[in-house]
VOPANU-612620 format. One record per residue (C-alpha): residue number from 1; x, y, z. Coordinates in steps of 0.05 Angstrom, whole numbers, plus 5000, padded with zeros to 4 digits. Each point is the difference from the previous one (the first is absolute). Example, Ala and Ser with C-alpha at 12.3 -4.5 7.8 and 13.67 -1.06 7.14 Angstrom:
2
+-----+------+-------+------+
: num : east : north :   up :
+-----+------+-------+------+
:   1 : 5246 :  4910 : 5156 :
:   2 : 5027 :  5069 : 4987 :
+-----+------+-------+------+
This chain:
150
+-----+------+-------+------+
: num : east : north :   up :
+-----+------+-------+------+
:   1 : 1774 :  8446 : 1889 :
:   2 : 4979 :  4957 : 4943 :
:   3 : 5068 :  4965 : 4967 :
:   4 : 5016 :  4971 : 4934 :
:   5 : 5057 :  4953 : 4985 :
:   6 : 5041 :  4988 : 4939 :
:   7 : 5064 :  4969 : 4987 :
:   8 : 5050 :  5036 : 4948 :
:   9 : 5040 :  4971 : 4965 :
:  10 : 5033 :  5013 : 4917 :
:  11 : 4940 :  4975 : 4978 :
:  12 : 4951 :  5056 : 4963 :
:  13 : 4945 :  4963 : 5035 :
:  14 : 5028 :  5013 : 5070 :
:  15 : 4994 :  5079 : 4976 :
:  16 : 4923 :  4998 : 4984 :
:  17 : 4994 :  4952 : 5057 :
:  18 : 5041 :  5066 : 5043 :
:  19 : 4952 :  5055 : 4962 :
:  20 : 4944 :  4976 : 5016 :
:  21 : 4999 :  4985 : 5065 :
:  22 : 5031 :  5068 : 5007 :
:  23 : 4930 :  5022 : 4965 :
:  24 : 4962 :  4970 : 5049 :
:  25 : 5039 :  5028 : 5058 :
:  26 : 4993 :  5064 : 4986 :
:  27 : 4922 :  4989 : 4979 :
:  28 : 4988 :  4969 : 5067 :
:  29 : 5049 :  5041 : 5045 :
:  30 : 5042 :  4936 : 5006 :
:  31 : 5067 :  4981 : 4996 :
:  32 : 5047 :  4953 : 4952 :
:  33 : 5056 :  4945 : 5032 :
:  34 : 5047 :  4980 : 4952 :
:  35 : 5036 :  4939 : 4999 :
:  36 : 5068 :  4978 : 4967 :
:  37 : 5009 :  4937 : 5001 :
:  38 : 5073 :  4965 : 4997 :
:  39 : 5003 :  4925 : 4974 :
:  40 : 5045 :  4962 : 5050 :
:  41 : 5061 :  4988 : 4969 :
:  42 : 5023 :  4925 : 4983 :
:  43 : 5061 :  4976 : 5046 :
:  44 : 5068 :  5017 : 4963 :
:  45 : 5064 :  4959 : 5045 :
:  46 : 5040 :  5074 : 4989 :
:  47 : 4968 :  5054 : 5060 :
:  48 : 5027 :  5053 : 4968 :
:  49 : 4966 :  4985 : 4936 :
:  50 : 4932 :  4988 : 5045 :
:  51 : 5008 :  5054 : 5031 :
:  52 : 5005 :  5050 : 4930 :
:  53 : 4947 :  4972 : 4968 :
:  54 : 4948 :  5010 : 5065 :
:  55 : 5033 :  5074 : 5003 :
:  56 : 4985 :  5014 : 4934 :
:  57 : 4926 :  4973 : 5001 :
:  58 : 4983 :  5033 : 5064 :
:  59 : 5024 :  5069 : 4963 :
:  60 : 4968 :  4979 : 4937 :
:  61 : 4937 :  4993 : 5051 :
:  62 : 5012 :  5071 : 5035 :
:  63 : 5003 :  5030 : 4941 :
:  64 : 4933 :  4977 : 4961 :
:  65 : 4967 :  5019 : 5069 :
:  66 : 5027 :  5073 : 5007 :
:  67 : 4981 :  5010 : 4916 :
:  68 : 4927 :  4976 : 5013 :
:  69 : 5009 :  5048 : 5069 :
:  70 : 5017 :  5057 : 4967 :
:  71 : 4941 :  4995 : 4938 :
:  72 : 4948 :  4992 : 5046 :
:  73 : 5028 :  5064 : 5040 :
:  74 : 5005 :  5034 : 4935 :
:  75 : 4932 :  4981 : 4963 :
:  76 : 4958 :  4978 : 5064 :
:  77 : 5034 :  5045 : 5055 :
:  78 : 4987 :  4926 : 5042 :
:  79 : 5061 :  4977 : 5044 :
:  80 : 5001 :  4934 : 4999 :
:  81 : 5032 :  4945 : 5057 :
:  82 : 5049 :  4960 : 4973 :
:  83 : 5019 :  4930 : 5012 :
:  84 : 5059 :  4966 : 4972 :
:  85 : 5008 :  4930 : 5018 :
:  86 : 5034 :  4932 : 4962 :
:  87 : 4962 :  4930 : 5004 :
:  88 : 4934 :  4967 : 4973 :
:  89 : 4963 :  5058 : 4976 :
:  90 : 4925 :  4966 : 5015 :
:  91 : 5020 :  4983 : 5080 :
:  92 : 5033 :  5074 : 5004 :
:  93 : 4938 :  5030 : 4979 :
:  94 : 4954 :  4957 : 5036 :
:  95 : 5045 :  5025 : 5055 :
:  96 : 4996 :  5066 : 4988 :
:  97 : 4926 :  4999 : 4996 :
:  98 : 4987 :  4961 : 5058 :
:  99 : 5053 :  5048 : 5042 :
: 100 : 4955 :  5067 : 4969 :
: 101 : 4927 :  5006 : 5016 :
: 102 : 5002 :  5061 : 4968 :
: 103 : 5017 :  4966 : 4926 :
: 104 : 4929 :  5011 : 4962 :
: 105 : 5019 :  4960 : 4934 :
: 106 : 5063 :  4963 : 4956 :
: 107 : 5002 :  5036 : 4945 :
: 108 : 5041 :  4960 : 4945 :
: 109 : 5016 :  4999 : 4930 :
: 110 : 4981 :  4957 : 4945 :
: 111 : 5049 :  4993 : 4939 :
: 112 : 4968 :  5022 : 4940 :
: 113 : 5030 :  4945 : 4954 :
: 114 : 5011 :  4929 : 5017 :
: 115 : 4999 :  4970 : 5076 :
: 116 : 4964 :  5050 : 5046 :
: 117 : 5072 :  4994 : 5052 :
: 118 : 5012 :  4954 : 5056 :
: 119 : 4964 :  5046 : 5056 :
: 120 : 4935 :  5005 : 4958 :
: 121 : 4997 :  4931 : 4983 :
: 122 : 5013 :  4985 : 5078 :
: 123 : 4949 :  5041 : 5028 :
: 124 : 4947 :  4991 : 4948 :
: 125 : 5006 :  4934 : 5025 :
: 126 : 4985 :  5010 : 5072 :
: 127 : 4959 :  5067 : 5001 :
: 128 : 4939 :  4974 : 5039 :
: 129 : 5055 :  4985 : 5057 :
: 130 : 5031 :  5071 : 4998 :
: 131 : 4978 :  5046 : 5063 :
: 132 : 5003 :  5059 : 4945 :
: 133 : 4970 :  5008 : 4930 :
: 134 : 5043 :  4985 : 4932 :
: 135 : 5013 :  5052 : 4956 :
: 136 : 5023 :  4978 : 4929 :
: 137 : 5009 :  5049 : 4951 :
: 138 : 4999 :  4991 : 4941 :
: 139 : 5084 :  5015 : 4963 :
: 140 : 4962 :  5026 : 4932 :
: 141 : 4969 :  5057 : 5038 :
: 142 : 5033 :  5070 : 4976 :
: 143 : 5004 :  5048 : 5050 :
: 144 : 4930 :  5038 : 4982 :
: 145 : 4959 :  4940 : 5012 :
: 146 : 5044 :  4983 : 5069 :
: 147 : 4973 :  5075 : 5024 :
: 148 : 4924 :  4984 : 4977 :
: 149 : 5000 :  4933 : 5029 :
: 150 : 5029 :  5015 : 5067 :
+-----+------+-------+------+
């Protein structure tokens, strides 16, 4: 089965990135893995303090994954695999490319003002060295051109 990755996050880019690879999923007869990803957390002396602040980003984390879960249930009838994980973001999914034969594409966001986001501007970087093709879309897209398109 044909797989597309995305990463969610708060970002409205990380939800176009989400729909369309949904899109394609269901065009194809595919699949969608989504990825949280969790910043690690500078050192604080106090581990109770640590400990909070990991707590509440892992939640935070859980939480964006089981909203983008339950749209693509609701407008793709897809269920997606989920993968929640904290550290660098580009070796993680490298990782979870490398680990998943069965991941077709990344399938990531572009913001539609300013920077494109650190995960674009990484990958763009690099794409002839990825084992899968890059998918940037575009953040401006509405939701009628993400269906055409995909």
């Amino acid at each position: 089965m044909r797989i597309y990755l995305t990463v969610i996050d708060d970002t409205p880019e990380a939800e176009i990135a989400l729909r369309f690879a949904a899109r394609r999923a269901v065009k194809t007869g595919g699949g969608v893995e989504i990825l949280a990803l969790i910043e690690p957390q500078e050192f604080i002396a106090f581990g109770g303090v640590q400990a909070t602040i990991e707590d509440e980003a892992q939640r935070h984390a859980e939480g964006l994954v089981a909203q983008a879960a339950g749209t693509l249930m609701t407008e793709a009838g897809l269920r997606p695999s989920i993968t929640v994980r904290q550290g660098d973001g580009p070796k993680i999914i490298r990782e979870l490319i490398a680990a998943n034969p069965q991941i077709a594409a990344l399938v990531l966001g572009a913001a539609a003002d300013g920077p494109p986001g650190a995960l674009v501007a990484h990958f763009a970087g690099e794409v002839g060295a990825l084992p899968v093709p890059l998918m940037i879309i575009p953040g401006s897209l509405d939701h009628e051109a993400i269906d055409r398109l995909s």
